[in-house]
C-alpha positions as CSV (number, residue, x, y, z in Angstrom):
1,X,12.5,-10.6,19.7
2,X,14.7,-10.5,16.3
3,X,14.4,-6.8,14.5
4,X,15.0,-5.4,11.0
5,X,17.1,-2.2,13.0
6,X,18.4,0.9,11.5
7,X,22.0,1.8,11.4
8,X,22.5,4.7,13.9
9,X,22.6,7.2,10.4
10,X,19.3,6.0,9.9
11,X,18.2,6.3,13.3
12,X,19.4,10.0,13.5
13,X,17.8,10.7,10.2
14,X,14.2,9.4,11.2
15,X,14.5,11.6,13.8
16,X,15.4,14.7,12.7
17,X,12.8,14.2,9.9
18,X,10.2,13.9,12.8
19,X,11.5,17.1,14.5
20,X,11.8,19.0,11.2
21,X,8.0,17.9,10.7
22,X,7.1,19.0,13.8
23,X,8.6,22.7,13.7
24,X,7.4,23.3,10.5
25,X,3.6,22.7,12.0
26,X,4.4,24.1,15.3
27,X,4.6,21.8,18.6
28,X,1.7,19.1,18.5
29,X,-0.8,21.2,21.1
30,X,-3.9,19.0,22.5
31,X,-2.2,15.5,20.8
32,X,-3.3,12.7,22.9
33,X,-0.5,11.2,25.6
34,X,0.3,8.2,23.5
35,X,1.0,11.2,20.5
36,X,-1.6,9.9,18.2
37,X,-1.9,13.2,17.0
38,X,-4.5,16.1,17.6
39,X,-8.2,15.7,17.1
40,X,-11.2,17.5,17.9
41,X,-13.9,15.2,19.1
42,X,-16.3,16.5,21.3
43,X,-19.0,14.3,22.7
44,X,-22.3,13.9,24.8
45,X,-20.4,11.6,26.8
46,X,-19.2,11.8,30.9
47,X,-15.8,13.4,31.2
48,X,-14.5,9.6,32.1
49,X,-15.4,8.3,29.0
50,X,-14.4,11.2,26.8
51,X,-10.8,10.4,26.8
52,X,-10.9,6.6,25.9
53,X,-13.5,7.9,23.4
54,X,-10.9,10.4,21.8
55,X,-8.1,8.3,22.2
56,X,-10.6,5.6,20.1
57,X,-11.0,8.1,17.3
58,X,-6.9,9.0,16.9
59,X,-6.5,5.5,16.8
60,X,-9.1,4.9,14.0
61,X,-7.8,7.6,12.1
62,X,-4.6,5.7,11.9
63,X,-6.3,2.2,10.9
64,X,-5.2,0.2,14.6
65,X,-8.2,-1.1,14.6
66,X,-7.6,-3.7,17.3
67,X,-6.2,-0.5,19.9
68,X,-9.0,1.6,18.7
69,X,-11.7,-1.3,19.7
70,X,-10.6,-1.6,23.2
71,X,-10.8,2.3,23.9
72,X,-14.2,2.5,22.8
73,X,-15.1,-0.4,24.9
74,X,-13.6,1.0,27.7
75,X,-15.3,4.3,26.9
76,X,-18.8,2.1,27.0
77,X,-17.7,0.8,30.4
78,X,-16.9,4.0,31.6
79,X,-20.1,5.1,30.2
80,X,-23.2,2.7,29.2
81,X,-25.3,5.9,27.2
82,X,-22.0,6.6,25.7
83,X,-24.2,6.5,22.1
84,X,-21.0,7.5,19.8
85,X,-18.7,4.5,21.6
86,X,-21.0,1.9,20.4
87,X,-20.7,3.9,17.2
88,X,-16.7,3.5,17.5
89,X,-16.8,-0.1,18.4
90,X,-18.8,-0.6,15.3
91,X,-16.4,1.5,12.7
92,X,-13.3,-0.4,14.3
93,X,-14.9,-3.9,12.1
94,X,-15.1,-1.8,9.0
95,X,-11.1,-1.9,8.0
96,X,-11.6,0.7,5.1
97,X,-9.1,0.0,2.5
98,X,-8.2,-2.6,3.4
99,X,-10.6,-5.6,3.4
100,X,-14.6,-5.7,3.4
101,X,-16.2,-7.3,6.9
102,X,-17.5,-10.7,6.4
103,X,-21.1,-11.8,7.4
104,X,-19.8,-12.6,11.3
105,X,-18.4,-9.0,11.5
106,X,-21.4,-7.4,9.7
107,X,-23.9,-8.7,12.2
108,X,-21.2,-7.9,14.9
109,X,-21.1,-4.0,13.3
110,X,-25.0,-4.2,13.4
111,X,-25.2,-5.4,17.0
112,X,-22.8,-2.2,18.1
113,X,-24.9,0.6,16.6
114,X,-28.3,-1.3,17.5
115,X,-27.2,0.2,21.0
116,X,-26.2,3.5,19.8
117,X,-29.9,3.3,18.3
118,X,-31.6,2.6,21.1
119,X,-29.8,5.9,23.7
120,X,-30.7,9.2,23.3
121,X,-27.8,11.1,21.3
122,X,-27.8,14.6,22.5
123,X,-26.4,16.0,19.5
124,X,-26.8,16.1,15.7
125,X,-23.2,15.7,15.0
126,X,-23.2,12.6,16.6
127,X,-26.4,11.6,15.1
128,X,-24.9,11.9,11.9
129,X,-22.1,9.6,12.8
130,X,-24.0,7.1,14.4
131,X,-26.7,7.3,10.8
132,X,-23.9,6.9,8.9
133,X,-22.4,3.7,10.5
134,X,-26.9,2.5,10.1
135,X,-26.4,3.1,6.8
136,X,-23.4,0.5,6.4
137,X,-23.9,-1.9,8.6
138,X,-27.7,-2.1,7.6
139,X,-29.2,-5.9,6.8
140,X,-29.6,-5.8,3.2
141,X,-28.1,-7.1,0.4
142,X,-26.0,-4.9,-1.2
143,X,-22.9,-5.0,-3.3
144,X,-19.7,-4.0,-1.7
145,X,-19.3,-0.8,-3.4
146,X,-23.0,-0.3,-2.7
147,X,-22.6,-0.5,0.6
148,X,-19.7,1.7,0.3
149,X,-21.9,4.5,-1.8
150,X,-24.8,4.4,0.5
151,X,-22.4,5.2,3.5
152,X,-20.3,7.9,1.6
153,X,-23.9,9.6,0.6
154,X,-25.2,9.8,4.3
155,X,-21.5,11.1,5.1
156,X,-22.2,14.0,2.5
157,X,-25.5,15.2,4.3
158,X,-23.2,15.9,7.4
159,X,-20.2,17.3,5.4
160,X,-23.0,20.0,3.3
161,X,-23.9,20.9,7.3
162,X,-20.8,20.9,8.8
163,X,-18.3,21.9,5.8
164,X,-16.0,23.2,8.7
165,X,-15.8,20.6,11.0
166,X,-12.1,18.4,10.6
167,X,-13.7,15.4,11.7
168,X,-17.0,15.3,9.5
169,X,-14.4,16.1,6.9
170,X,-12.1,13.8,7.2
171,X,-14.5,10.5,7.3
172,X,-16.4,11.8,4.6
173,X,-12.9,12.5,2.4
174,X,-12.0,8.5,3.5
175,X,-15.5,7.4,2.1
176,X,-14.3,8.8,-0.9
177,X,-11.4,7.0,-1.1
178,X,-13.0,3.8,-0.4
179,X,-15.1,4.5,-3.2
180,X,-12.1,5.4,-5.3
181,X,-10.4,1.8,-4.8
182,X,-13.9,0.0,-5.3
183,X,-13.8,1.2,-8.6
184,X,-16.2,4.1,-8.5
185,X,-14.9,7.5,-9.8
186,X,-11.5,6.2,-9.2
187,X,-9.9,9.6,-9.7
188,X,-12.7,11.6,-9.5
189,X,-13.2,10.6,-6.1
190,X,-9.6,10.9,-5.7
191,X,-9.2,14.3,-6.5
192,X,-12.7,15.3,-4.7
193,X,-10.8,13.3,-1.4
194,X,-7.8,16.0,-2.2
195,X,-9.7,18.7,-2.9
196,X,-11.3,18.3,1.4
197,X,-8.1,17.1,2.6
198,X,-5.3,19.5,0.9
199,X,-6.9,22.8,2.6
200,X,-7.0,20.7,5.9
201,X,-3.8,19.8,6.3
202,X,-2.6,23.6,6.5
203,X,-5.3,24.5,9.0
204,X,-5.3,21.3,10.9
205,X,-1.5,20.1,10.7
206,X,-1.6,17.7,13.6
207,X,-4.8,15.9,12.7
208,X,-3.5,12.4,11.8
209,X,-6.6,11.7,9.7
210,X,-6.2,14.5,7.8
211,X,-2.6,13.6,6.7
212,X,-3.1,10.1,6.6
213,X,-6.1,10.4,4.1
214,X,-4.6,12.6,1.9
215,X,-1.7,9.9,1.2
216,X,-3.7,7.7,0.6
217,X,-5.7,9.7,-1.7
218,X,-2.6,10.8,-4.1
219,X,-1.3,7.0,-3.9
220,X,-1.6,7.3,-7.4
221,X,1.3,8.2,-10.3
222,X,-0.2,11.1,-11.1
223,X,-1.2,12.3,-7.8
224,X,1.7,11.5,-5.8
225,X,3.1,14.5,-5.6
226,X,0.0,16.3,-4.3
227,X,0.7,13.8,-1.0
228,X,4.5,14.9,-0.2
229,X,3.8,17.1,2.1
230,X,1.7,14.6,4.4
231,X,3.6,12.2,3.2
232,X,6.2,14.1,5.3
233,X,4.1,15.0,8.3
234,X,2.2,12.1,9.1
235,X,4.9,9.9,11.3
236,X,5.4,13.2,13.0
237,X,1.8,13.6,14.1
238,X,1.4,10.1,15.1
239,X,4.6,8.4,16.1
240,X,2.7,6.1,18.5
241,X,1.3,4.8,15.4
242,X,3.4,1.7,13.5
243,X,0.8,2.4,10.5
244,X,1.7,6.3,10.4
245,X,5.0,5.0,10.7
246,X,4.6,3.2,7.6
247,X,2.4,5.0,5.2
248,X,4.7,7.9,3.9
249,X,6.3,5.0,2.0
250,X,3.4,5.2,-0.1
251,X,4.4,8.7,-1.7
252,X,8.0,7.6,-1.4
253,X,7.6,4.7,-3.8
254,X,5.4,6.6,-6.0
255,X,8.0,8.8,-6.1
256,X,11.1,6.7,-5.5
257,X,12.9,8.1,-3.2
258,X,14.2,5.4,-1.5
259,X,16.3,6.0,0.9
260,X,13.2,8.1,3.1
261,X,10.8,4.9,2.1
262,X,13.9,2.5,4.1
263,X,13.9,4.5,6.9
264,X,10.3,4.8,7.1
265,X,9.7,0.9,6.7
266,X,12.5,0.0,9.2
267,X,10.9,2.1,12.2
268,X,7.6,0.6,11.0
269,X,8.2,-2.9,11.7
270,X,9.8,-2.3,14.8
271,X,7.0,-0.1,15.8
272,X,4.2,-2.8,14.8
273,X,6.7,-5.8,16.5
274,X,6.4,-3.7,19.8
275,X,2.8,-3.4,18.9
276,X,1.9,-7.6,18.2
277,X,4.1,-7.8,21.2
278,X,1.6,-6.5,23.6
279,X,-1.3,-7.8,21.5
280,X,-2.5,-4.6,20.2
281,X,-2.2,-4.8,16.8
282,X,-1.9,-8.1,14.7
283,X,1.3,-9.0,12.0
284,X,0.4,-7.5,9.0
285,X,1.3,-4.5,10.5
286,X,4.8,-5.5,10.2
287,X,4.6,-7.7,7.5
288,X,3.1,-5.3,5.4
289,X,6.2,-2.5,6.2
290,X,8.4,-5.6,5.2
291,X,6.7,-5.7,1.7
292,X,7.8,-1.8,1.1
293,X,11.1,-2.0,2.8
294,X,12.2,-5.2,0.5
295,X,10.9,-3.4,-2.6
296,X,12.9,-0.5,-1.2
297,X,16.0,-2.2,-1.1
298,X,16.1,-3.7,-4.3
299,X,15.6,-0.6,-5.8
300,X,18.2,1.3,-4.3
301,X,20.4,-2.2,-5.3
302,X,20.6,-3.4,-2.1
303,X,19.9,-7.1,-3.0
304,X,21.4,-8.8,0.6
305,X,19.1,-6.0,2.4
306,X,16.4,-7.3,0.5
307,X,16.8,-11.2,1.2
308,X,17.5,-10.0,5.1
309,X,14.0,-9.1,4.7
310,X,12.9,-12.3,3.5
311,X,14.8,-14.3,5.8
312,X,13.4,-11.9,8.8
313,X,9.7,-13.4,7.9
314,X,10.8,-16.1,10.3
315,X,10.3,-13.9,13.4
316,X,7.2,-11.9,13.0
317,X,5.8,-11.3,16.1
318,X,2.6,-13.2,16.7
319,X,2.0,-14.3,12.9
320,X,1.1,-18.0,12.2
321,X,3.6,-20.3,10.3
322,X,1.1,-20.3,7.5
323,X,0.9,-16.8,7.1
324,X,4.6,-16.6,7.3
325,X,5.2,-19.0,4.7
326,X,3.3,-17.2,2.7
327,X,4.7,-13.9,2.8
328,X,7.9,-15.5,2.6
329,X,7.1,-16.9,-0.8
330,X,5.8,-13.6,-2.2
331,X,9.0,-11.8,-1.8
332,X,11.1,-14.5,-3.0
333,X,9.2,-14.9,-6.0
334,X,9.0,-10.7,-6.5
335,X,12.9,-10.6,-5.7
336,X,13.8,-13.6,-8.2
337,X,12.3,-11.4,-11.0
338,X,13.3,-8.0,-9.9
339,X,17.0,-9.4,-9.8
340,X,16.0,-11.4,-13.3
341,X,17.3,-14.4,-11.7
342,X,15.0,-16.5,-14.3
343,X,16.3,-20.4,-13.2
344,X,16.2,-19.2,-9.3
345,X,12.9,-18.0,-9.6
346,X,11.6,-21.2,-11.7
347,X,13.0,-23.5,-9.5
348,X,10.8,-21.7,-6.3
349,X,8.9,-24.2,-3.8
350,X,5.9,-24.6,-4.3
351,X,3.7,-23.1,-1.5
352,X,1.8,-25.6,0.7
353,X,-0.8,-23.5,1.5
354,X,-2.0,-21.3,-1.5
355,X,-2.7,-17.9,0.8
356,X,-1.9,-15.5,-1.2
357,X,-4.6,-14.5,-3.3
358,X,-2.5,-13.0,-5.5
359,X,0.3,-16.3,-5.3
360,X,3.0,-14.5,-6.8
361,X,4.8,-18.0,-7.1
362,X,3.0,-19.5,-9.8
363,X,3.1,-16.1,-11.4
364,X,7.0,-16.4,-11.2
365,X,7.8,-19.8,-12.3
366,X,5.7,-19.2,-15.2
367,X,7.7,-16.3,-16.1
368,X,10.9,-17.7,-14.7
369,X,10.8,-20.6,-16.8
370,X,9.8,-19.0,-19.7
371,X,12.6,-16.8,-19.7
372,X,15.1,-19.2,-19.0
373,X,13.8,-20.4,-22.7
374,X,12.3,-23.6,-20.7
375,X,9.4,-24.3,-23.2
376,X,7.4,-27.2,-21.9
377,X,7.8,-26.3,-18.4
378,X,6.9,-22.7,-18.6
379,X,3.4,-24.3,-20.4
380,X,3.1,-26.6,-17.6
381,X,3.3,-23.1,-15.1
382,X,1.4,-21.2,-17.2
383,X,-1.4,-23.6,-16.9
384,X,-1.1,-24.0,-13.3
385,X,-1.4,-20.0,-13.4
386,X,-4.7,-20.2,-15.3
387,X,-5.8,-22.3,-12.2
388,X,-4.5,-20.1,-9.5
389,X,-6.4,-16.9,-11.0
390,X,-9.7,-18.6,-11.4
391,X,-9.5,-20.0,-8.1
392,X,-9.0,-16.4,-6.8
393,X,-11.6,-14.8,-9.4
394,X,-14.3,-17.2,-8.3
395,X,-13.4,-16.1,-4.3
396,X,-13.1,-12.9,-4.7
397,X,-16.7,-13.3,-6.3
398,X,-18.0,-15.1,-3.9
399,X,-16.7,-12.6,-1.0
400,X,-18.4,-9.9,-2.8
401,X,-15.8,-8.2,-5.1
402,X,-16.3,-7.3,-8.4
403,X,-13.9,-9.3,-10.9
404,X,-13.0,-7.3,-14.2
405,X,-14.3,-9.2,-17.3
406,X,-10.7,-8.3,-19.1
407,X,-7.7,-11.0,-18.3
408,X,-6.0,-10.9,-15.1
409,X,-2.9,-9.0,-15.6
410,X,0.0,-11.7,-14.1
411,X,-2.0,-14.2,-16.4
412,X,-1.4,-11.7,-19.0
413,X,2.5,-11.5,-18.6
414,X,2.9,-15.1,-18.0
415,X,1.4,-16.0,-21.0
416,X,3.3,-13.5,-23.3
417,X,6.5,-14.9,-21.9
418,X,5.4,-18.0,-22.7
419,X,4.5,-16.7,-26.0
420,X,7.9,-14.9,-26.9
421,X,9.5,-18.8,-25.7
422,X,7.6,-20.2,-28.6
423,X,8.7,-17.6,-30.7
424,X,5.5,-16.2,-31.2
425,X,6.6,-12.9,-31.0
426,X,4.0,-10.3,-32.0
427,X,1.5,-12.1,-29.7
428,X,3.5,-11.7,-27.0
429,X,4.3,-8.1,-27.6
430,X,0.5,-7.6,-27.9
431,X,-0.1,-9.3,-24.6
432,X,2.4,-7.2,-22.6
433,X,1.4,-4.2,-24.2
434,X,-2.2,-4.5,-23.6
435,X,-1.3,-5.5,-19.6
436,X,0.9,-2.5,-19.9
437,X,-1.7,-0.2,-20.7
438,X,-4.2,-1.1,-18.0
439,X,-1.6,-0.9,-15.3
440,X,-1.3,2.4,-16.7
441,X,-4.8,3.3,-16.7
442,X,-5.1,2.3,-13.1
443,X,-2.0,3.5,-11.7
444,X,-0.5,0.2,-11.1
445,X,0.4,-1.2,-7.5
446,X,3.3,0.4,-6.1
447,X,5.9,-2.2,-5.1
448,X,4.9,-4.5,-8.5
449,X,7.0,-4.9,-11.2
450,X,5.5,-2.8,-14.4
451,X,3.7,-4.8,-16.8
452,X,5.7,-1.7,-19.1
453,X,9.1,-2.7,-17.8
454,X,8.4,-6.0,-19.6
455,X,7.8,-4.8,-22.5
456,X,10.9,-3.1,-22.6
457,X,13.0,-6.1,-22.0
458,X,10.9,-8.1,-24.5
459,X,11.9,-5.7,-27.0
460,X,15.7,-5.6,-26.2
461,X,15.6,-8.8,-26.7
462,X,14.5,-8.5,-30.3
463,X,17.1,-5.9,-30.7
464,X,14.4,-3.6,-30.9
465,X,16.0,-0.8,-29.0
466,X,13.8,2.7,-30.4
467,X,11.2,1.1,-29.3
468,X,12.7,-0.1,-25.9
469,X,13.4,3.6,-24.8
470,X,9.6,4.7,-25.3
471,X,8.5,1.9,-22.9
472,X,11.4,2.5,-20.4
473,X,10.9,6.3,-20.8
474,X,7.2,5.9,-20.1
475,X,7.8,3.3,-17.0
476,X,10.2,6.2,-15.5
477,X,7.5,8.6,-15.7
478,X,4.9,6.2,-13.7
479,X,7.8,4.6,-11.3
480,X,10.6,7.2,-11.1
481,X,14.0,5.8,-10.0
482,X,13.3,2.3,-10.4
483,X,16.5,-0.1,-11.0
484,X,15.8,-2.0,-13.5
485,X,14.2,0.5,-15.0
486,X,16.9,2.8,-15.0
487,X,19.1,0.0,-16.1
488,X,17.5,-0.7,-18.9
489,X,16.8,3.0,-20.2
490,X,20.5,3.0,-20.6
491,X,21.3,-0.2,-21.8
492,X,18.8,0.9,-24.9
493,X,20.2,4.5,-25.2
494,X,23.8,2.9,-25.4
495,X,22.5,0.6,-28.0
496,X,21.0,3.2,-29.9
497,X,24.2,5.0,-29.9
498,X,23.2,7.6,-27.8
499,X,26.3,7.9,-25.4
500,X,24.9,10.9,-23.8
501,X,21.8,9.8,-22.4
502,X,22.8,6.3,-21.6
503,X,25.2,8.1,-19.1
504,X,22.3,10.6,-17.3
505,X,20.2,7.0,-17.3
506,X,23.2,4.8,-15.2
507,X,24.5,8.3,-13.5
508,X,21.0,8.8,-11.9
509,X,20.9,4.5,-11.4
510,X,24.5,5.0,-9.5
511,X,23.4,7.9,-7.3
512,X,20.2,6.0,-6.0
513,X,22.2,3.0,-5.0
514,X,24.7,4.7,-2.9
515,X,27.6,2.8,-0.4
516,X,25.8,-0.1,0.4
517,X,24.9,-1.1,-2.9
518,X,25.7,-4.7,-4.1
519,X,23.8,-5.7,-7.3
520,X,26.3,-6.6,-9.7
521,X,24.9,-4.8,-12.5
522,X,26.1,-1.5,-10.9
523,X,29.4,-2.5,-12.2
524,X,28.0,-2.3,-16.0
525,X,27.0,1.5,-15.2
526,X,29.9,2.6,-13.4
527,X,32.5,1.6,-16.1
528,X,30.0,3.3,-18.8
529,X,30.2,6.1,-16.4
530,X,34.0,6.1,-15.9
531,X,34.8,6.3,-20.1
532,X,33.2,9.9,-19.6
């Protein structure tokens, strides 16, 4: 088995961020063997089953679904009334977050709690639970974020009962969230989510639900800061975890520091490699750490880091060659325009099997050869983009979603590159900026390049460079630290003659690189920096 591995700096500094975590919570009394964290999950169940059962729940809490599905089967085995196992084997199909079940896992979900129906639960807690997961899995048509809405409400009765109980707390705060990236009350339900969750994470600071809800929760611009301090804590409550390994990279990026987001994404992957390894967890575990730690690098101008990453897609333990293909081709085709290497990425391979539902390719040759002024082939991309997103609308329809009416956002970018190559300039500038100001109003993905950044560039290339430093100032504020970013606040305060604040934008570009930086445009900022 091939690794991403850690220098032994790194190494040393993973750790000592786990111990720091650790002492500033106190030692992690009652965590689970496997140190999934601490929970409090007391059942009607034999004494046999109640530890696969508790081991079940830590494990759900940390989304490792696969792990958490075996220990509540074993629970069921150890224990055939075990009501709330059936109820765990049923929760470990609903992958909150991250994708809906499809029909085959639905009727799977419904045959689990069709058993918890049918024993006698001996408490109300558990009753709750087990009404909850009725409530979701039950045979009706619903949309997905009804479904979603109709669980969170039944979730609510129990939280109104049991306002003080972690557990009731932390599921229903999770149901929020879901709600949150359905669309519903997106920061509403946020803040609701934080408002459970922030007050929990003082009085239950092992609790790896608690910590890992409440990043999720603030994986917004604005909120991010309100998820530091889990941010922080969660690997050190679940180290067992390659997930809770991973997800303080969320509040990193949002906040772009860096160099904690590498370290996190490196132990990650080797964590979830381990983990495919002995067929507990599947590759998008470590594929999906990849994603964060190649952002990472290129941010922190590490661009041979970043195609060590891509190049590393080759040995992901136990995915297809499909699936690495794929996830090959999305970070060439983000790293080609993070690096603004427009012919490289115009000239990317075309992927044989279009699984990416996002296909960052044909999103990246359109731009790629727009920019490289490449007229007629950029239109032929563009179109083939067209094709691409209402492939993916019409899919994501049919699986349920809801599709916004307004115009896909990469569709949106592509075709105001496309626009500014024809040299129709205010229709491009209207495109970006209206893309620009969704991202905005949604918070943007987190390792994507902003829509705002664009903008930027688009106007430096009109020799527009006022105008330039509001969009760069503005993409700062949303994705602190980022490179090109950074790069190009100072590149337009230079050319607006302002000496002073071109140097604080490259200073602060040069001091997030550090040693092992290699993207050549470092060189532009440190001589502006040396005539100081």
């Amino acid at each position: 088995m091939r690794m991403l591995t850690m220098t032994a700096g790194q190494t040393l500094a993973v750790m000592a961020c786990l111990v720091c975590a650790g002492t500033a919570a106190g030692p992690l009394r009652g965590a689970t063997p496997d140190q999934l964290g601490q929970i409090d999950f007391p059942s009607s169940c034999t004494k046999e089953a109640q530890p696969e059962l508790e081991k079940g729940v830590a494990l759900l809490h940390s989304f490792q679904y696969t792990e958490a599905e075996a220990n509540f089967t074993e629970a069921v085995k150890r224990d055939p009334k075990c009501a709330i196992g059936y109820w765990g084997e049923a929760m470990s199909r609903y992958h909150q977050l991250w994708d809906f079940p499809d029909d085959k896992t639905m009727k799977e979900g419904r045959q689990d709690i069709e058993k918890a129906q049918k024993l006698r639960v001996s408490t109300p807690r558990e009753q709750a639970f087990i009404n909850s997961a009725i409530i979701f899995f039950q045979n009706k048509k619903l949309s997905h974020a009804e479904r979603i809405q109709a669980y969170s409400t039944e979730l609510v009765k129990a939280y109104e009962r049991r306002p003080d109980d972690v557990e009731v707390c932390s599921f229903y705060a999770l149901s929020l969230i879901a709600l949150a990236e359905a669309d519903v009350d997106d920061l509403m339900n946020r803040r609701k989510a934080i408002g459970i969750l922030e007050p929990l994470l003082t009085q239950y600071p092992n609790h790896p639900g608690v910590a890992h809800y409440m990043i999720h929760a603030a994986d917004k611009p604005d909120l991010a800061p309100e998820g530091l301090a889990a941010a922080r804590r969660y690997a050190a409550i679940a180290p067992d975890s390659s997930h809770a390994l991973h997800m303080p990279s969320h509040i990193f990026v949002r906040l772009g520091l860096w160099q904690e987001s590498i370290q996190s994404n490196i132990a990650a992957n080797e964590s979830a490699a381990r983990e495919a390894e002995k067929h507990t967890a599947e590759a998008h575990y470590q594929t999906h750490a990849m994603d964060f730690l190649s952002y990472s690098y290129l941010q922190s101008g590490q661009e041979a880091k970043a195609r060590e990453v891509i190049a590393h897609m080759a040995h992901v333990v136990g995915a297809s060659d499909e699936d690495k293909a794929d996830h090959r081709s999305y970070l060439a085709a983000r790293t080609a325009l993070e690096l603004h290497r427009w012919k490289e990425a115009a000239e990317l391979p075309r992927p044989a099997v279009r699984n990416n539902w996002q296909d960052t390719t044909a999103w990246a040759k359109a731009i790629g050869a727009a920019r490289s002024g490449d007229v007629k082939t950029a239109q032929v991309e563009v179109e083939d983009l067209r094709g691409v997103v209402a492939e993916r609308e019409k899919r994501l329809k049919r699986d349920g979603y809801t599709v916004p009416t307004e115009k896909a956002t990469d569709l949106r970018e592509a075709e105001a590159w496309l626009a500014f190559a024809e040299g129709k300039t205010e229709e491009a500038l209207t495109e970006l900026r209206a893309a620009a100001d969704r991202q905005d109003k949604e918070g943007g993905e987190s390792v994507s390049i902003p829509a705002r950044e664009m903008l930027g560039d688009m106007l430096m290339e009109l020799k527009r460079p006022k105008e330039a430093s509001v969009e760069y100032a503005e993409v700062l504020k949303n994705s602190p630290n980022r490179f090109d970013g950074l790069l190009g606040a100072g590149r337009a305060a230079q050319a607006n003659g302002d000496a002073s604040e071109a140097q604080t934008y490259f200073a602060k570009l040069v001091k997030n690189c550090g040693p092992g930086a290699d993207r050549p445009e470092l060189a532009e900022a440190k001589t502006m920096l040396a005539r100081r």
